[in-house]
C-alpha positions in Angstrom: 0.0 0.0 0.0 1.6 3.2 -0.6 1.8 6.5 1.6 -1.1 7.9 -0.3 -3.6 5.4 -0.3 -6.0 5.0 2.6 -7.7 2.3 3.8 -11.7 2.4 4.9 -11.6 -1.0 7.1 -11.7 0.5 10.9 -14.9 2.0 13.2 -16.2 5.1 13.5 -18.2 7.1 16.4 -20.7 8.4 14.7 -24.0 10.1 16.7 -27.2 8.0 17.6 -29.5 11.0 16.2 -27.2 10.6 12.6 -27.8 6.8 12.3 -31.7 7.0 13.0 -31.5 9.7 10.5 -30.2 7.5 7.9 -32.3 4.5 8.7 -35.5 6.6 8.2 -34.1 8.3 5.1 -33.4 4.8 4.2 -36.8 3.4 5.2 -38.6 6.3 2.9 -36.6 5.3 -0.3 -38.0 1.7 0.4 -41.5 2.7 0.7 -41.2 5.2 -2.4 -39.7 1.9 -4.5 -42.1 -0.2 -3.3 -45.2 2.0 -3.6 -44.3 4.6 -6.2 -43.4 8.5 -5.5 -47.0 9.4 -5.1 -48.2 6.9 -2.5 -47.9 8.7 1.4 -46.3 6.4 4.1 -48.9 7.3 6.6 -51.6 6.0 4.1 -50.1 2.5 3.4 -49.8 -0.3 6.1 -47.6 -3.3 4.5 -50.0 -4.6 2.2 -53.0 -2.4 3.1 -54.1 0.7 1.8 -56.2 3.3 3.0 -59.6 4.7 2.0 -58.0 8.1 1.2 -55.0 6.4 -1.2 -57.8 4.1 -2.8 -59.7 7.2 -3.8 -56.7 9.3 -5.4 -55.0 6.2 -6.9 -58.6 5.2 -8.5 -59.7 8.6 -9.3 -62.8 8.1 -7.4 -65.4 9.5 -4.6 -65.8 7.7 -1.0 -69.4 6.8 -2.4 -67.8 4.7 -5.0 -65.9 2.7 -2.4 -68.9 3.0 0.0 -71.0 1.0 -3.0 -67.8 -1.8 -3.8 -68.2 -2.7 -0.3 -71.3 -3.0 0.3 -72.2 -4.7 -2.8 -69.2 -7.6 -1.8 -67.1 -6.0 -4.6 -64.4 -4.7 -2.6 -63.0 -6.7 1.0 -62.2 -4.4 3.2 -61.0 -4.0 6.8 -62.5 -1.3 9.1 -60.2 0.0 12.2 -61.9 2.4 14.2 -63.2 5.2 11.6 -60.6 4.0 8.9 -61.4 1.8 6.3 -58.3 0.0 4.5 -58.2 -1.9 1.2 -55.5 -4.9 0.4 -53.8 -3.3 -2.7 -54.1 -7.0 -4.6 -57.8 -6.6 -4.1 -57.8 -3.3 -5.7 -55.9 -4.8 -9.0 -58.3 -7.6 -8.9 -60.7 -4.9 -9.1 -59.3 -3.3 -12.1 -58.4 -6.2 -14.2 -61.7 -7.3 -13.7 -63.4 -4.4 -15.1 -61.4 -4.1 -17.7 -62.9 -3.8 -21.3 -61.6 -4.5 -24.6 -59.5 -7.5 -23.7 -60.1 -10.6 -25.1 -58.8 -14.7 -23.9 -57.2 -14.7 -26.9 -55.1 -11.2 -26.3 -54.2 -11.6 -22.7 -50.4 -12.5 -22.1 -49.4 -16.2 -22.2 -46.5 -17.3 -20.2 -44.3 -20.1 -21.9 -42.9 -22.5 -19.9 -38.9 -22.3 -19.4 -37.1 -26.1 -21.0 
């Protein structure tokens, strides 16, 4: 190794306050990867989302939602006053609504040799 090299093995005292500050900072860039840039941390739990996030993801009013449910459409999970989707129950949702797709057109999957 020569004079001017340096070498990065070793610890370092670093702050509590500065470590929790990086986990969180590193907590939010899992969240924003794992639910998009748009979706609020406070509205998500795991695989659960929340009334309010269901209605700006889908574009729709609470009465919407309020009809899903009660018509069996939607599953949902009540805590207290807040009402939370699953977010695969919100793509079955969509996929099956949608219109202008055929057997025939949907993706097939080929099996690997």
């Amino acid at each position: 190794m020569d004079a001017n090299e340096t070498t990065e093995e070793g610890y370092y005292l670093v702050p509590k306050a500065w470590l929790k500050t990086i986990a969180q900072k590193e907590d939010r860039i899992l969240f924003l990867l794992e639910n998009g840039n748009s979706a609020n941390p406070n509205d998500c739990i795991g695989d659960y989302i929340s009334e309010d996030e269901a209605k700006r993801q889908l574009g729709r009013k609470t009465t919407w939602l309020w009809s899903m449910r009660t018509t069996g459409q939607l599953p949902f999970s009540k805590t207290g006053k807040k009402i939370f989707y699953l977010k695969s129950d919100i793509k079955k949702l969509i996929e099956k609504n949608m219109k202008g797709r055929t057997h025939e057109s949907s993706p097939k999957l080929s099996k690997a040799a």
